[in-house]
C-alpha positions as CSV (number, residue, x, y, z in Angstrom):
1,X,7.0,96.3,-88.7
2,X,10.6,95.8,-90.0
3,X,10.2,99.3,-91.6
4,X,9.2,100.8,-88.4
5,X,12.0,99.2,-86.1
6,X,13.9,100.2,-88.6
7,X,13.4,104.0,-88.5
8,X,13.2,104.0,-84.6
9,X,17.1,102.7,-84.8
10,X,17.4,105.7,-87.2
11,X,15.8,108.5,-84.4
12,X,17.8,106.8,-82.0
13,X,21.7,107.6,-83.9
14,X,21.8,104.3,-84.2
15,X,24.9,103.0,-86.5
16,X,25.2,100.7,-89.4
17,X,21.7,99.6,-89.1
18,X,21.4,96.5,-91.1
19,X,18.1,94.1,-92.8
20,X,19.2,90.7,-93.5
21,X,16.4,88.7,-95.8
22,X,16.9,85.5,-94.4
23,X,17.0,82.0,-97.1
24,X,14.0,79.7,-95.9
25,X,16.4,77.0,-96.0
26,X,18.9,77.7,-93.5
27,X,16.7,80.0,-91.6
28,X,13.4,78.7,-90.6
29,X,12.7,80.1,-87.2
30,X,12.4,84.3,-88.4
31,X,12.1,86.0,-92.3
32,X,14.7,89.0,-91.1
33,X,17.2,90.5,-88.9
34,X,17.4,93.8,-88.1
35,X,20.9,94.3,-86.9
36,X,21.8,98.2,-85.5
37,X,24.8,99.2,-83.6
38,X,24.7,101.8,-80.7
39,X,28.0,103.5,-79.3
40,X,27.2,103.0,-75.0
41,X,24.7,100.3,-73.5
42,X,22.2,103.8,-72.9
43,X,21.8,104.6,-76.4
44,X,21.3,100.3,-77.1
45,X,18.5,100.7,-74.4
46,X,16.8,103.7,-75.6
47,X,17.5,102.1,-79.0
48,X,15.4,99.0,-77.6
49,X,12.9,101.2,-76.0
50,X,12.0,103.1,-79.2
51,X,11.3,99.4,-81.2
52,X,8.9,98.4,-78.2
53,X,7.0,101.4,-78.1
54,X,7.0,102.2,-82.0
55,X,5.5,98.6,-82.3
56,X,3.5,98.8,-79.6
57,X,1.7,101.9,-80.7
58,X,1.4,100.9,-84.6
59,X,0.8,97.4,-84.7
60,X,-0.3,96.9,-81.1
61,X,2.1,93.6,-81.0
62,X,5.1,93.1,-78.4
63,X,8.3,91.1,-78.2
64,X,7.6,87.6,-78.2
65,X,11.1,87.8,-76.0
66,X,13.8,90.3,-75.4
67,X,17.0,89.1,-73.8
68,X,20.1,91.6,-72.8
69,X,18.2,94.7,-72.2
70,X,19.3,94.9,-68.5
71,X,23.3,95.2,-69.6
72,X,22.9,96.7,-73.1
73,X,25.5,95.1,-74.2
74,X,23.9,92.8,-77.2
75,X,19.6,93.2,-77.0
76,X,18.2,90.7,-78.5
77,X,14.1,91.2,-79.2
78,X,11.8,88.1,-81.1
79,X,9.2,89.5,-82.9
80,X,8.8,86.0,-84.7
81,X,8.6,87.5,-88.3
82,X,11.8,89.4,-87.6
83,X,14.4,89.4,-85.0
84,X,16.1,92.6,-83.9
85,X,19.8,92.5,-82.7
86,X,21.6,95.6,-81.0
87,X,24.6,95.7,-80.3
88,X,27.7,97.9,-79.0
89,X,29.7,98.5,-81.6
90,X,32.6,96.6,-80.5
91,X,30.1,93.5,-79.3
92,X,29.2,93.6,-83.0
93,X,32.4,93.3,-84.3
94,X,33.3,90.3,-82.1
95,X,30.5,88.6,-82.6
96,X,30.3,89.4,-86.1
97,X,26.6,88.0,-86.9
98,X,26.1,88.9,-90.5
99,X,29.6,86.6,-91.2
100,X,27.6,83.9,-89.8
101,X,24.8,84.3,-91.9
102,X,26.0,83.6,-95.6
103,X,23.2,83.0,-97.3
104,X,21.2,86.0,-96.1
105,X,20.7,88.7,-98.4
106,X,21.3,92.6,-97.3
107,X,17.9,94.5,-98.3
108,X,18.1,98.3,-98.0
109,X,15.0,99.9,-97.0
110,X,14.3,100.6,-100.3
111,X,13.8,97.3,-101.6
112,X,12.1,96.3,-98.6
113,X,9.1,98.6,-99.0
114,X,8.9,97.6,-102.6
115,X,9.1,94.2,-101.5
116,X,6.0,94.5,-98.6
117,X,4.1,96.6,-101.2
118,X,4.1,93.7,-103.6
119,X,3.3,90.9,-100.5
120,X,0.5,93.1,-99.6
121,X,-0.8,93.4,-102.7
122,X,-0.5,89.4,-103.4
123,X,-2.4,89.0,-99.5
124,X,-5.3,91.1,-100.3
125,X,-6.1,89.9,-103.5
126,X,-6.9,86.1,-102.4
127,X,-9.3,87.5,-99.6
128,X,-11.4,89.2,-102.3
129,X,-11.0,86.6,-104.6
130,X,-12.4,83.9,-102.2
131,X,-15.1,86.3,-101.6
132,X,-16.1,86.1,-105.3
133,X,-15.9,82.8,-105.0
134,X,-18.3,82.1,-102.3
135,X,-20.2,84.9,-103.5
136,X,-20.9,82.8,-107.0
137,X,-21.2,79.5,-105.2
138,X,-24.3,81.0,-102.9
139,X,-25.5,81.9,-106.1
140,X,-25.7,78.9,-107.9
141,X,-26.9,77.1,-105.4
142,X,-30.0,79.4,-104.8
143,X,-30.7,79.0,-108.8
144,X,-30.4,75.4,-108.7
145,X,-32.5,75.2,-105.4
146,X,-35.9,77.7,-105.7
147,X,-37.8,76.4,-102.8
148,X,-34.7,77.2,-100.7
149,X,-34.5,81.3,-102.1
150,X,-38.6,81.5,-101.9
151,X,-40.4,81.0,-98.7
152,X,-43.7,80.0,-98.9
153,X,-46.1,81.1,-96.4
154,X,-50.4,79.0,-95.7
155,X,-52.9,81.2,-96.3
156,X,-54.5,83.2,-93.5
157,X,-57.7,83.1,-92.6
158,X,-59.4,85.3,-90.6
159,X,-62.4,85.1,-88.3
160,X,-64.7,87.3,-90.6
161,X,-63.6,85.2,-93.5
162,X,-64.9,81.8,-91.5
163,X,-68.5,83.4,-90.6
């Protein structure tokens, strides 16, 4: 999802868009910022707009809160994972956000996608692996248990058989 906020600030002209990775440590609320820059509080809202409906369409998943739209002067939009600042370039300056966070780490998109490739990877192999696991548990357990894997059925008798 970063990815994808991240190029809608790029088909937007936005400037000096930004990922911070944040440290666990001093940042437990959010994993990264997205920081962009827009040059009139129009191109911040458009800016805004294209992340909402970019996310909305791809991942189906909304701001958990967005704060500033209405002046454009400094959006700010929670996506919980990630949090997405835009701000007019002199707003930024001021405010100066990636000063304030030190011990964050600058990830250009390149790193990022290797970095999400490699999560991914890790996250799909403990699904499978689990279902391995159950799968061999069911297994022994209908090996060490026969009269639960066989079902045993009474004879029938029928009328012609009783005469």
């Amino acid at each position: 999802m970063v990815l994808a906020a991240a190029q809608a600030c790029e088909d937007k002209k936005a400037e000096d868009t930004r990922i911070l990775e944040l440290d666990a440590v001093d940042s437990g609320f959010t994993d990264f910022f997205l920081i962009s820059s827009g040059s009139n509080e129009r191109q911040t809202q458009a800016i805004a707009d294209e992340i909402e409906i970019r996310l909305k369409k791809d991942f189906q998943t909304y701001p958990n809160s967005v704060e500033g739209r209405r002046q454009g002067e400094w959006i700010l939009m929670d996506y919980v994972d990630f949090v997405v600042h835009i701000f007019l370039t002199e707003k930024r300056a001021y405010y100066d956000i990636e000063r304030l966070r030190k011990s964050a780490r600058t990830v250009d998109l390149d790193q990022l996608k290797v970095m999400l490739v490699e999560k991914t990877t890790v996250a799909r192999a403990k699904p499978a692996k689990k279902a391995a696991k159950k799968a061999r548990a069911k297994k022994t357990a209908a090996q060490a248990s026969p009269k639960a894997a066989v079902v045993r059925r009474k004879p029938t008798v029928s009328k012609a058989d009783k005469s």
